[in-house]
MARKE-468295 format. One line per 8 residues: their letters; for each residue x, y, z of C-alpha. Coordinates in steps of 0.05 Angstrom, whole numbers, plus 5000, padded with zeros to 4 digits. Layout:
BEGIN
a> X/Y/Z; ...
This chain:
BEGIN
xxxxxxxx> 4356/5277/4986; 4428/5289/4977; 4460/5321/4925; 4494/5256/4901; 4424/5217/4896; 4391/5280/4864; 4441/5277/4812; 4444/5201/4803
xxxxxxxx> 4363/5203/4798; 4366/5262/4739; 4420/5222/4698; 4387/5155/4712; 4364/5113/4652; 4303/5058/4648; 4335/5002/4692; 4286/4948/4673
xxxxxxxx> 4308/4891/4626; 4383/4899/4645; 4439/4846/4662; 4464/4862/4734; 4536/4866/4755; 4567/4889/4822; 4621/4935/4816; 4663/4936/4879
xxxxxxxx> 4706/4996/4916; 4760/4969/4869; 4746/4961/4800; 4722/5036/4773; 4728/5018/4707; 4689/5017/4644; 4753/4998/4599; 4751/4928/4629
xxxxxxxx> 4706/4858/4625; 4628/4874/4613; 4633/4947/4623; 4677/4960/4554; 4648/4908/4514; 4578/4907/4528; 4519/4957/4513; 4514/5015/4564
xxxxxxxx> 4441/5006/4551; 4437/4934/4567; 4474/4938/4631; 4457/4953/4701; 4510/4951/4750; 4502/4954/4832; 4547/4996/4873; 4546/4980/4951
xxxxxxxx> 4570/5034/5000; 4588/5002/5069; 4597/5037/5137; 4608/4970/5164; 4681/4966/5113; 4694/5030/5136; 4694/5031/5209; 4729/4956/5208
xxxxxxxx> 4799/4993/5223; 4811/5070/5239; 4829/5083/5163; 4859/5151/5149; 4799/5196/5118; 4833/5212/5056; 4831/5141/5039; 4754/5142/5053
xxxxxxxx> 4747/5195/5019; 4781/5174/4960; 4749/5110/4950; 4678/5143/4962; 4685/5200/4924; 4713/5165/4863; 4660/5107/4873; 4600/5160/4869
xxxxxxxx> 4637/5192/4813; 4639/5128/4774; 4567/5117/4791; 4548/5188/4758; 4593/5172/4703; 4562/5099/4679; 4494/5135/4690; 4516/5186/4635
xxxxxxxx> 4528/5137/4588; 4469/5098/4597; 4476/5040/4640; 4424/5036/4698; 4455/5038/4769; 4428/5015/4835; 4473/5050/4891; 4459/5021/4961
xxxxxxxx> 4478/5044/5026; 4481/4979/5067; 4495/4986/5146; 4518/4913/5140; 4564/4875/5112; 4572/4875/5033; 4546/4797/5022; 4470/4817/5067
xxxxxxxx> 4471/4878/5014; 4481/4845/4952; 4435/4782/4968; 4378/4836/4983; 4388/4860/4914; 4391/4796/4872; 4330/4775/4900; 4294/4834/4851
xxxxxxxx> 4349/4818/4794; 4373/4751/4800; 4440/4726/4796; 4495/4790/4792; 4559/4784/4756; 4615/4798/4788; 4697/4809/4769; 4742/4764/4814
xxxxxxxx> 4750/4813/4875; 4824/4833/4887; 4814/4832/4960; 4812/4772/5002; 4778/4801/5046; 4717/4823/5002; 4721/4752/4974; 4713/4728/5048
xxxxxxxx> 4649/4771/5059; 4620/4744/4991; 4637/4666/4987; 4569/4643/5003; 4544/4679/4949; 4587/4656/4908; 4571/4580/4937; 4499/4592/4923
xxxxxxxx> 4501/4621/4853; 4476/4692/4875; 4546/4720/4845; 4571/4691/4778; 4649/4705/4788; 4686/4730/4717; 4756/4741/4706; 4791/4814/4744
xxxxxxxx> 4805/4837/4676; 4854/4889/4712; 4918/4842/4719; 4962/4853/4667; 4995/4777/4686; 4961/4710/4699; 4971/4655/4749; 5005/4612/4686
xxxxxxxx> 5051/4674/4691; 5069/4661/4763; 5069/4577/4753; 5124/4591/4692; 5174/4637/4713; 5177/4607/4798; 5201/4536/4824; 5146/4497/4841
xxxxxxxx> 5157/4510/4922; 5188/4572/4951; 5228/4614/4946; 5200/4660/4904; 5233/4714/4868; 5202/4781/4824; 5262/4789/4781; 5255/4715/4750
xxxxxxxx> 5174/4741/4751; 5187/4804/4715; 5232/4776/4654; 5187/4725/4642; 5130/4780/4627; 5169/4826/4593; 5195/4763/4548; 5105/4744/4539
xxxxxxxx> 5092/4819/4526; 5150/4843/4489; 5143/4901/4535; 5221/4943/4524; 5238/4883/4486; 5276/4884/4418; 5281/4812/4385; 5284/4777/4444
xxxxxxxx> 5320/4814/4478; 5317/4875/4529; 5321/4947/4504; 5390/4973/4533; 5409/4898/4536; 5387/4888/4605; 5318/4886/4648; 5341/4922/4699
xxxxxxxx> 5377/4994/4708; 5362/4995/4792; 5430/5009/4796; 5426/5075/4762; 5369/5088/4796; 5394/5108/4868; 5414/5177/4869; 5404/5229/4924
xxxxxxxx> 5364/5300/4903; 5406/5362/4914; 5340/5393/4892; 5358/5392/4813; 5325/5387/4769; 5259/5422/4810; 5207/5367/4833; 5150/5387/4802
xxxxxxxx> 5088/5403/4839; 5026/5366/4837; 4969/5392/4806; 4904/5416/4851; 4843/5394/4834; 4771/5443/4845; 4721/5395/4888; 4654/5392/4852
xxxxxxxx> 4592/5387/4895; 4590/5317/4902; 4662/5316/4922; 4644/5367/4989; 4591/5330/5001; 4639/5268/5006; 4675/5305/5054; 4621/5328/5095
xxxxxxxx> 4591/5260/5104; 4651/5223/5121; 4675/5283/5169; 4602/5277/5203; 4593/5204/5206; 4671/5187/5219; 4701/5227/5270; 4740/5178/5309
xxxxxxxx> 4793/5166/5249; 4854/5195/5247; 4886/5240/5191; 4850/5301/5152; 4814/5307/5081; 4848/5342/5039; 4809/5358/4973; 4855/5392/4934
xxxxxxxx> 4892/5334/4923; 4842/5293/4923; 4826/5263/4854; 4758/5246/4843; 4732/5245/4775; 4750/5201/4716; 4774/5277/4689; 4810/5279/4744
xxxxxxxx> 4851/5212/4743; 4864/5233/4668; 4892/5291/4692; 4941/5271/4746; 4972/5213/4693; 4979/5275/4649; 5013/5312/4695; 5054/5251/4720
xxxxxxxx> 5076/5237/4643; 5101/5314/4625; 5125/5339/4692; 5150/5271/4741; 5178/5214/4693; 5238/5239/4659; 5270/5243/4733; 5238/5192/4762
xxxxxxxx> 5290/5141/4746; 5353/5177/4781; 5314/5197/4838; 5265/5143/4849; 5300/5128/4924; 5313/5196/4946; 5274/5223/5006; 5278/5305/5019
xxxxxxxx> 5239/5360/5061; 5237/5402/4994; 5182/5345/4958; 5143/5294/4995; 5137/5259/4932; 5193/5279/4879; 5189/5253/4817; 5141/5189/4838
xxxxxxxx> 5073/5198/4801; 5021/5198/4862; 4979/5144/4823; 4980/5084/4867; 4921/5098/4898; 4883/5113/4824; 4915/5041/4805; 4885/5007/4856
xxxxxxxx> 4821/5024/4847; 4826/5019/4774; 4816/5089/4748; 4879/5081/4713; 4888/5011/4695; 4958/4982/4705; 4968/4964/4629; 4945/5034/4600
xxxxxxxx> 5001/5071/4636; 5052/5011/4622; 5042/5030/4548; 5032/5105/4558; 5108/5099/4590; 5140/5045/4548; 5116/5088/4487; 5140/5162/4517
xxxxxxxx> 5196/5200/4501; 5235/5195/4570; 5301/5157/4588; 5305/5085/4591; 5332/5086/4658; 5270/5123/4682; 5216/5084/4636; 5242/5015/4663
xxxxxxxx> 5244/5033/4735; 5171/5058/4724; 5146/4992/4690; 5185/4950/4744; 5142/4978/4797; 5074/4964/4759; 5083/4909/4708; 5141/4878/4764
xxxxxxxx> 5132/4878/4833; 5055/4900/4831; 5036/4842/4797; 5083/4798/4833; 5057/4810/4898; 4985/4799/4884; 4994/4729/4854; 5047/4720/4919
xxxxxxxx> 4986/4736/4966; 4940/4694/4918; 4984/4628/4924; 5001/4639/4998; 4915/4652/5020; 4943/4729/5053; 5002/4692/5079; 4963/4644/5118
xxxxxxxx> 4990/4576/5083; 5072/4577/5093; 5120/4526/5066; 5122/4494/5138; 5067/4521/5174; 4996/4548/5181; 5010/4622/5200; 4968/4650/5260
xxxxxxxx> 4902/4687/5251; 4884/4750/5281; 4813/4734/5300; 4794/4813/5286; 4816/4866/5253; 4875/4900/5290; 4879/4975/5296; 4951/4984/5287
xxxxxxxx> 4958/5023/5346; 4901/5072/5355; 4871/5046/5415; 4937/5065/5452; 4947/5127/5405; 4879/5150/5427; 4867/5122/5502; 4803/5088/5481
xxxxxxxx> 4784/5020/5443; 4770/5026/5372; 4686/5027/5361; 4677/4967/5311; 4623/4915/5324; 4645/4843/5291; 4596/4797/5275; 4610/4728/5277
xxxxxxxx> 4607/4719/5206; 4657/4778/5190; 4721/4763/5150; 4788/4750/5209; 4844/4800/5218; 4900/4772/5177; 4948/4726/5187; 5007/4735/5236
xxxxxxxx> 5072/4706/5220; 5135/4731/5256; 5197/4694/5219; 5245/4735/5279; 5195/4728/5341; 5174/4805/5338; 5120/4821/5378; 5136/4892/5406
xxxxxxxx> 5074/4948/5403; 5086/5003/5344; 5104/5060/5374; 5063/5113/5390; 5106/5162/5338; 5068/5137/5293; 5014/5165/5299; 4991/5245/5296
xxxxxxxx> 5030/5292/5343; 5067/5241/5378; 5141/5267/5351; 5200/5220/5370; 5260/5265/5368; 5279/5235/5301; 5265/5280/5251; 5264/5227/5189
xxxxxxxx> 5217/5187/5219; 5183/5248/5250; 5174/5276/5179; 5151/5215/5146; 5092/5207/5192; 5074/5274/5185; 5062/5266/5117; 5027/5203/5127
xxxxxxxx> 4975/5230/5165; 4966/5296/5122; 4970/5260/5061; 4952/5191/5068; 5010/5172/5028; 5091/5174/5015; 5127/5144/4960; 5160/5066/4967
xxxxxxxx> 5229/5086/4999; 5204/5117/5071; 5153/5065/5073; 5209/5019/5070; 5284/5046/5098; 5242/5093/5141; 5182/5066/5170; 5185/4993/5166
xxxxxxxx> 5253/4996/5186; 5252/5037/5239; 5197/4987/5271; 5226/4924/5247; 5300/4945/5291; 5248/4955/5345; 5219/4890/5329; 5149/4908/5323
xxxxxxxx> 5100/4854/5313; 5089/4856/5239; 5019/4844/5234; 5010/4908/5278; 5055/4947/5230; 5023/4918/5171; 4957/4945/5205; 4976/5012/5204
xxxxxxxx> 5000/5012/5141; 4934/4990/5112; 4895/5037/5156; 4946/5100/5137; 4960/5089/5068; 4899/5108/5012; 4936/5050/4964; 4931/4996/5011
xxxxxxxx> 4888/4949/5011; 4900/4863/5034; 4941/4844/4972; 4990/4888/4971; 5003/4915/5036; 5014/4855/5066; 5067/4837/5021; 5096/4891/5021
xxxxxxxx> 5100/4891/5104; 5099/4822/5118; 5146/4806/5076; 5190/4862/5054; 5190/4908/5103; 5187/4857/5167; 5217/4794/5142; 5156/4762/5175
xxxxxxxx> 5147/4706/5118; 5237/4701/5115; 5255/4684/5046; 5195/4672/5010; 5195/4726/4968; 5253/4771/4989; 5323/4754/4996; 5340/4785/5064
xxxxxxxx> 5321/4839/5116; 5316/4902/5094; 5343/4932/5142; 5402/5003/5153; 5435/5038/5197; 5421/5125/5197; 5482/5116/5147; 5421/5099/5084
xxxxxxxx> 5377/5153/5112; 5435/5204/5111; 5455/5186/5045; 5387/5188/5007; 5361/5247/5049; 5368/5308/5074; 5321/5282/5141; 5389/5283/5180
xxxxxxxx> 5403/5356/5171; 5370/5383/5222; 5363/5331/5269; 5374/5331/5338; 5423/5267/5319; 5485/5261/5286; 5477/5215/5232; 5550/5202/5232
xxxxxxxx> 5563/5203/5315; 5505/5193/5350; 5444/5174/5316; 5410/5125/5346; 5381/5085/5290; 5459/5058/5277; 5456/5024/5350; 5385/4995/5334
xxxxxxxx> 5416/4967/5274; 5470/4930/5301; 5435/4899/5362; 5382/4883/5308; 5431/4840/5279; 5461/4826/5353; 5385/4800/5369; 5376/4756/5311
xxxxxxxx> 5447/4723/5290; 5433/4645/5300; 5366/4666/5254; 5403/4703/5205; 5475/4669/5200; 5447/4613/5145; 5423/4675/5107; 5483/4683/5047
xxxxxxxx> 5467/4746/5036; 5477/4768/5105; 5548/4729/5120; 5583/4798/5105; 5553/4846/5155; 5544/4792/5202; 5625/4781/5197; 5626/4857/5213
xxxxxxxx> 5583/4842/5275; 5631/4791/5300; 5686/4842/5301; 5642/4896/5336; 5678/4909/5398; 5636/4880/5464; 5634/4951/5497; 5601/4971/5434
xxxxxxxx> 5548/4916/5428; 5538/4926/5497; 5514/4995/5481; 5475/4973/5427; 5431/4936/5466; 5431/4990/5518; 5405/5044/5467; 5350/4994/5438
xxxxxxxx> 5326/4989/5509; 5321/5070/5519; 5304/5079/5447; 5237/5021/5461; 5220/5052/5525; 5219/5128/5505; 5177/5116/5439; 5142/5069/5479
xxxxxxxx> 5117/5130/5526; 5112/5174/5473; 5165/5222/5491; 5220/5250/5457; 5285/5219/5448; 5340/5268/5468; 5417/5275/5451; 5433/5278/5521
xxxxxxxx> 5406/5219/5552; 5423/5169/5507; 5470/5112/5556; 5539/5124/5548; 5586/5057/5538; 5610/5052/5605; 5539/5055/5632; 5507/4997/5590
């Protein structure tokens, strides 16, 4: 018997005469629906573990390990106080495991699941009664939220999202209006770090038993995915979550605001609190840490920026994903479907298909739009010892695969940029995002790829491309220091920029918020663009063979 069940056994209470509801992956809360208002001692609640999830894509093990150490944790926990807990370890998919278990307890309540995907697996039991669906207690805004503040039909647009909420909630509001008179202070929130103040560092945490055991198992039964467990940061433990906002809260938000763009070698994560992934699971629940900041003695700047990400674009993009079925149903189209689950990469990474058996049953791969016609393989840089010759991009995935997480900024102007001048297909991009990333799951990494960091759905939710020269990098880094590159002369991510734009004019030239840059295109001298496009094709063929891009072989003007 493993440690885990041993434990679970010894805490477990009398599990007869209990109402039954099935806590998924994401919902590790007892602060929310029948968990906080219910007797422990009247509840029972079913927690399904499922290989079958785990080895759909090549996720990163710190995200496994995350989401199975703090689901056993919970599990322990809910025990403790007295609710009975059946924990099942189900080869299959989630719905076989859960109709195997209501045929001893009967119909199981269940939260909305966040995840389409989950929601996929479980519809027929939802059809036949087998799950009673209840609210996901965890969003701090409703659909009528969404329906209010948006036009009826795309475009849609977080900022008109976000002052509608703070106007419900009264969240930084002072008679009706916003504290500091306005909702947003993004504009004050862009500064490089020169290294002062010092980032803090984040705090370690001391693996229990259960924890190691985690490890163990997921190192024994998963050793074809990529990245490494690292259980010193690795928080696990309701004690634990309580202790990273803690630390977040003294040591990380009083600079956040200033600093919440800049990249540097010096801090992986600055002044960004690390909690995504403890949000997403609900171990900290979005509207606790709203309050815990709009009530905290820290600068406005900084508070607002914080509550913009959560109570702003975090909710936006869920009810986005919601309205839009993953992106599948577009204002003038059906988007493709990926009939499986892609693997972002890893099959070329590793020379080798990925092992996953799909059933016919099993929920599709996502939905593929490509507003610009990218379709381009991500390159194999992105993926563990692989370097490119580009050291921010080179650094970025480096800490992706040690830490299973970076903060918003080199997701966006580093990685998704970089692949979107190489016009990678998005829904491969968006892939490895959800398979490196320990906060990702359906909702909101395909937002934030698809849309944000690809352009793959165009305008309906973001304005334009998001999309920079090495001029961005260099300015909110210090990546470009020691580069091989010249940010200023020879970098080669300025080319890939402008025969981006070069590529994708007659797309882009109705786009108002692009006229200016595409003027500044028009003027580009030819021997220039020419080179552009020569670069793009050396850049997309090195990275493409996973070698190094060098200084010295990049095509001069005259030979493009």
């Amino acid at each position: 018997m493993s440690r885990f069940a041993k434990t679970l056994a010894d805490r477990q209470p009398d599990p007869s005469g209990r109402r039954w509801i099935y806590v998924p992956y994401d919902q590790l809360s007892s602060r929310i629906g029948p968990l906080l208002r219910e007797d422990p001692d009247d509840l029972g609640i079913v927690m399904v573990e499922s290989p079958w999830k785990a080895t759909r894509r090549p996720y990163h093990l710190q995200k496994l390990a995350l989401i199975l150490a703090n689901g056993r944790h919970f599990a322990l926990e809910q025990a403790e106080r007295g609710v009975a807990v059946q924990h099942v370890v189900a080869e299959g998919c989630f719905r076989d495991a859960l109709a195997k278990v209501a045929t001893k307890h009967g119909p199981i309540r269940i939260m909305r699941p966040a995840e389409r995907e989950l929601r996929t697996d479980l519809d027929p039991l939802f059809d036949s009664g087998t799950l009673i669906e209840l609210p996901h207690e965890g969003w701090m805004a409703a659909d009528d939220d969404f329906t209010a503040s948006q036009k009826p039909s795309p475009p849609w647009r977080m900022d008109a999202f976000y002052r509608h909420l703070r106007r419900r909630t009264g969240i930084l509001m002072d008679g009706g209006k916003p504290v500091g008179g306005k909702y947003s202070f993004d504009a004050e929130n862009r500064k490089p770090w020169k290294g002062e103040p010092p980032a803090p560092r984040p705090p370690v945490f001391d693996p229990d038993e259960i924890t190691r055991e985690v490890a163990e198992l997921i190192r024994d039964r998963f050793p074809d995915h990529p990245g490494t467990i690292e259980l010193a940061s690795l928080p696990a433990t309701a004690d634990d979550a309580e202790r990273i906002w803690a630390w977040a809260l003294e040591e990380c938000l009083d600079s956040f605001g200033p600093f919440e763009d800049a990249m540097s070698h010096g801090s992986r994560g600055l002044f960004h609190t690390r909690i995504s992934g403890l949000l997403n699971i609900h171990r900290l629940l979005p509207a606790r840490v709203v309050a815990d900041v709009a009530a905290a003695d820290i600068p406005l700047a900084s508070k607002e920026g914080f509550i913009r990400q959560v109570l702003g674009w975090r909710e936006f993009v869920y009810r986005v994903h919601e309205r839009t079925d993953g992106f599948r149903d577009l204002p003038d189209c059906r988007a493709p479907i990926s009939a499986t689950p892609g693997d972002g990469g890893w099959s070329r990474w590793s020379g080798r298909g990925w092992p996953r058996s799909v059933g016919a049953t099993d929920p599709d791969g996502g939905a593929r739009p490509s507003e610009l016609g990218a379709d381009r393989p991500l390159p194999l840089g992105f993926w563990p010892d692989r370097p490119t010759g580009l050291r921010c991009l080179d650094h970025v995935v480096e800490a992706v695969w040690k830490d299973a997480w970076t903060h918003h900024i080199p997701r966006l102007m580093v990685l998704a940029n970089i692949a979107t001048l190489l016009d990678v297909a998005p829904r491969e991009l968006t892939d490895w995002f959800w398979i490196a990333y320990l906060d990702a799951f359906d909702w909101v990494v395909e937002p934030n790829v698809l849309a944000m960091g690809t352009f793959a759905v165009g305008e309906l939710m973001t304005t334009k491309p998001y999309v920079s020269g090495a001029a961005y990098i260099d300015l909110m880094s210090d990546f470009c220091a020691d580069c091989a590159f010249d940010a200023k002369r020879d970098c080669p991510i300025t080319n890939l920029y402008w025969a981006f734009l070069d590529r994708h004019r007659d797309a882009l030239s109705g786009n108002p918020r692009m006229r200016l840059i595409l003027s500044s295109l028009s003027r580009r001298p030819s021997q220039r663009v020419h080179q552009d496009r020569a670069i793009f094709e050396w850049v997309r063929e090195v990275l493409d063979r996973g070698e190094l891009l060098e200084p010295e072989q990049i095509p001069e003007a005259n030979d493009a």
